[in-house]
Rosetta silent file (secondary structure, phi, psi, omega in degrees, C-alpha in Angstrom):
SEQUENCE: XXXXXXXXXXXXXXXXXXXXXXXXXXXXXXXXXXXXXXXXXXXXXXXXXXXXXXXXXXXXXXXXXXXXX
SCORE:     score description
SCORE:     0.000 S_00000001
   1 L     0.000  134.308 -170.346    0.000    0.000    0.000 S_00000001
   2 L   -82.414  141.412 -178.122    1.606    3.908   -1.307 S_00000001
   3 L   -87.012  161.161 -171.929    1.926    5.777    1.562 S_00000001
   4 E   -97.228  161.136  115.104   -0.565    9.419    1.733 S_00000001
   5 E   -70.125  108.129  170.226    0.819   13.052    2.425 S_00000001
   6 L   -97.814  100.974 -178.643   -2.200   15.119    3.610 S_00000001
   7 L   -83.217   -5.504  156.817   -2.029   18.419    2.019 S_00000001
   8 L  -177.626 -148.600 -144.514   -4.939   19.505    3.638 S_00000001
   9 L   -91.488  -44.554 -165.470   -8.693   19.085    4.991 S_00000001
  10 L  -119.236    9.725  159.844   -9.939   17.938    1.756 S_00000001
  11 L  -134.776  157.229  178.088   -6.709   16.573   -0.482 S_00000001
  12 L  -116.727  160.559  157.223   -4.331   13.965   -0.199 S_00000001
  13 E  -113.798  138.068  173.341   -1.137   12.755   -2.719 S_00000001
  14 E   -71.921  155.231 -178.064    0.586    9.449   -2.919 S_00000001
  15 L  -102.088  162.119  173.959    4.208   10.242   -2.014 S_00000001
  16 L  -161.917  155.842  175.807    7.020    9.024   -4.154 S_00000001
  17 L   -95.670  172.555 -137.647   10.540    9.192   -3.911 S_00000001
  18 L   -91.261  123.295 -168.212   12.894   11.628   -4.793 S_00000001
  19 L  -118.751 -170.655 -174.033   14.113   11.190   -8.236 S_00000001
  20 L   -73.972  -38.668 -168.256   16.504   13.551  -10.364 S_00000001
  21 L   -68.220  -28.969  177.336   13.311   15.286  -12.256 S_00000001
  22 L  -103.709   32.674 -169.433   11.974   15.798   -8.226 S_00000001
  23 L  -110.175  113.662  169.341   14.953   17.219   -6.347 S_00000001
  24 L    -5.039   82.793 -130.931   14.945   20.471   -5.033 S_00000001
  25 L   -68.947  166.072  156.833   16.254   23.574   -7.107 S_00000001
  26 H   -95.837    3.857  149.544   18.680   25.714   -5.241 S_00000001
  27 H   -54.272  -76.303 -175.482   16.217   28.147   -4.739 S_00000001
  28 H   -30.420  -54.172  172.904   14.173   25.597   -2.520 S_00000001
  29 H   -54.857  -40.895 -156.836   17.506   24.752   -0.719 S_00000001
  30 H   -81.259  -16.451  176.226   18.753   28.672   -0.137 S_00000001
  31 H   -88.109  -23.065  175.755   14.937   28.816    1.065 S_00000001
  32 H   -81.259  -27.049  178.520   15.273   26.093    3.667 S_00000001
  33 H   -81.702  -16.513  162.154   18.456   26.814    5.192 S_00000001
  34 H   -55.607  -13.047 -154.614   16.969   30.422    5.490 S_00000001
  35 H  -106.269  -25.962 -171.432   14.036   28.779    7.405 S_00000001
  36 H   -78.942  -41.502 -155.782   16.304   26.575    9.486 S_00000001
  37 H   -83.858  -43.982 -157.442   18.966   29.816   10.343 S_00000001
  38 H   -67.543  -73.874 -130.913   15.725   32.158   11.314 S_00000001
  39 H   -86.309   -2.400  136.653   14.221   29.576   13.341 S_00000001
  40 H   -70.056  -35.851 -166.066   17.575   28.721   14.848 S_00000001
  41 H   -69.719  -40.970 -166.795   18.459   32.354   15.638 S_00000001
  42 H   -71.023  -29.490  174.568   14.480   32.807   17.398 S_00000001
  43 H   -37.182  -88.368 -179.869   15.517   29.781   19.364 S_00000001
  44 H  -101.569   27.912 -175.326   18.785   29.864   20.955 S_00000001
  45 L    64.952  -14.554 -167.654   19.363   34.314   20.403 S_00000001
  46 L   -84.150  163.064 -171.519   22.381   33.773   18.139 S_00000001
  47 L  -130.658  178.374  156.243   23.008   35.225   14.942 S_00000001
  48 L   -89.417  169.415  157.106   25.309   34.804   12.026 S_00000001
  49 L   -85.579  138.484  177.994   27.538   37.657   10.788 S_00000001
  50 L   -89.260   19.430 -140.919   25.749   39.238    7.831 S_00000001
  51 L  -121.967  -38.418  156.661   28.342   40.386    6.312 S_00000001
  52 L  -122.902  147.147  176.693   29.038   37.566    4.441 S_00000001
  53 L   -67.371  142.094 -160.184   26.896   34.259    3.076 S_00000001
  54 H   -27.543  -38.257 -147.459   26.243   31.677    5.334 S_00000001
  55 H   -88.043    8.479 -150.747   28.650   29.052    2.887 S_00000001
  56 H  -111.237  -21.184 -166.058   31.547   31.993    3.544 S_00000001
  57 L   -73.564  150.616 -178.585   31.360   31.425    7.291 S_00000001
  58 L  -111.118  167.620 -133.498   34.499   29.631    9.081 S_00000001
  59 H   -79.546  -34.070  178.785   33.674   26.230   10.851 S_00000001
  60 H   -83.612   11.901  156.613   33.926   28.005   14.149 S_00000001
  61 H  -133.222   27.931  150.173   31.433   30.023   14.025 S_00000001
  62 L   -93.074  -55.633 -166.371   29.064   27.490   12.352 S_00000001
  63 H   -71.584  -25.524  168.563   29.770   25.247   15.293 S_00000001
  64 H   -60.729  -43.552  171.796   29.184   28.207   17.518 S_00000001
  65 H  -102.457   -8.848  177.575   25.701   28.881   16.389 S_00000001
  66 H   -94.395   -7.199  178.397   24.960   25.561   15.765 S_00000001
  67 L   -57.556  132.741  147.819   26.293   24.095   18.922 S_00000001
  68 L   -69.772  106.278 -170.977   23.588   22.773   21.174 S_00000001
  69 L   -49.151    0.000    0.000   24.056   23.943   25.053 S_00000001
């Protein structure tokens, strides 16, 4: 039996897995690690430096905002 995704009150989709033709643009990615960085930063208070993009950052201060206390 295909497993359902419930996109809402009145439709559902069969799910399927992620093939080359279904993989996520790098828009879609640059929008989820924005959604992951916000909703880290609202979290724990930390921020990145804006100054430069996230991929620009040096590992110790990725591990800095990403450490868990």
């Amino acid at each position: 039996m295909p497993d359902i995704t419930v996109l809402g009150a009145l439709r559902a989709r069969l799910s399927r897995p992620i093939t080359p033709r279904n993989i996520p643009s790098d828009g879609e990615d640059a929008l989820l690690a924005r959604v992951l960085i916000t909703s880290w930063s609202l979290a724990t208070g930390r921020t990145l430096r804006s100054d430069v993009p996230p991929q620009q950052l040096t590992e110790d201060e990725l591990i800095a905002f990403w450490a868990d206390d």
